[in-house]
FIDRENNU-943249 format. One line per field, with one value per residue (C-alpha): residue in three letters; residue number from 1; x, y, z. Coordinates in steps of 0.2 Angstrom, whole numbers, plus 2048, in hexadecimal, padded with zeros to 3 digits. Example, Ala and Ser with C-alpha at 12.3 -4.5 7.8 and 13.67 -1.06 7.14 Angstrom:
BEGIN
resn	(ALA; SER)
resi	(1; 2)
u	(83E; 844)
v	(7EA; 7FB)
w	(827; 824)
This chain:
BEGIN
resn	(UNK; UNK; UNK; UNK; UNK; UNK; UNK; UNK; UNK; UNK; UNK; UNK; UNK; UNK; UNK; UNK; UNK; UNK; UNK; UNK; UNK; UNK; UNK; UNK; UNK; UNK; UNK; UNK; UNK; UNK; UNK; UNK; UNK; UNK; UNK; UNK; UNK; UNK; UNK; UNK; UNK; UNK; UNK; UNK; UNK; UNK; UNK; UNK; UNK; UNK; UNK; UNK; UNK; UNK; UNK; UNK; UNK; UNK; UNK; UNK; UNK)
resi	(1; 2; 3; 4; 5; 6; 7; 8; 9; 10; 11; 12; 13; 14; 15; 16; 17; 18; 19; 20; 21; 22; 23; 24; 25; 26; 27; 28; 29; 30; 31; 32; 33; 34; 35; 36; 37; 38; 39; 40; 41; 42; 43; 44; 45; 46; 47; 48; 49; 50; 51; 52; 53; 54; 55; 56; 57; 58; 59; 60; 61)
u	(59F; 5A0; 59F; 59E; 599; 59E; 595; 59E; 59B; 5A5; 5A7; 5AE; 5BA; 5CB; 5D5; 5E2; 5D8; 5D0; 5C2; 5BD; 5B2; 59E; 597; 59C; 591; 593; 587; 58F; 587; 589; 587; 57F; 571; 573; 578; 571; 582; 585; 58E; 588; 592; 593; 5A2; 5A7; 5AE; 5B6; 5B2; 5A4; 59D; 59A; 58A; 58E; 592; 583; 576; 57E; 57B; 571; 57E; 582; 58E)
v	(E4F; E3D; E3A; E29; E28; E1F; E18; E0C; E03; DFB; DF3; E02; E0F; E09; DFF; DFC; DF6; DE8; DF3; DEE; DF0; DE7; DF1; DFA; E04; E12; E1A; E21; E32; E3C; E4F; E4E; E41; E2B; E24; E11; E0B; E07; DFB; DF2; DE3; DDC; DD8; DCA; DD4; DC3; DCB; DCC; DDF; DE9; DED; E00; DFD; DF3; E02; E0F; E02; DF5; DE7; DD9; DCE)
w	(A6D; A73; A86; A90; A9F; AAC; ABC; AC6; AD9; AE5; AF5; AFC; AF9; AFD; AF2; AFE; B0B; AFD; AF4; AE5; AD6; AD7; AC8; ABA; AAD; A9E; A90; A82; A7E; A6E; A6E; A80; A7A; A7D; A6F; A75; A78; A8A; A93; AA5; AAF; AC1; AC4; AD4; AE0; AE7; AFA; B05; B02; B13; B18; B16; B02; B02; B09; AFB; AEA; AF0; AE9; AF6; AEC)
């Protein structure tokens, strides 16, 4: 079976109110094991990122 999974962080949780995307990462897995294919980017959130977002993932823009 081939899973990709996804890990993704952000300058908050609430698109609405402006939250967006900083990072963005997967790993392709096959039969439960890595297969090497992964997938990383930051990505400009265009914002300042709040303090509170910044103490979960350590990304300050």
């Amino acid at each position: 079976m081939r899973e990709i999974i996804l890990d993704t962080e952000t300058t908050g949780l609430d698109p609405k109110s402006g939250d967006r995307l900083v990072e963005v990462g997967c790993v392709e897995l096959l039969n439960r094991i890595p297969t090497g294919r992964e997938f990383h980017r930051y990505i400009n959130p265009e914002r300042d990122v709040p303090a509170e977002a910044v103490a979960v993932h350590g990304l300050s823009g």
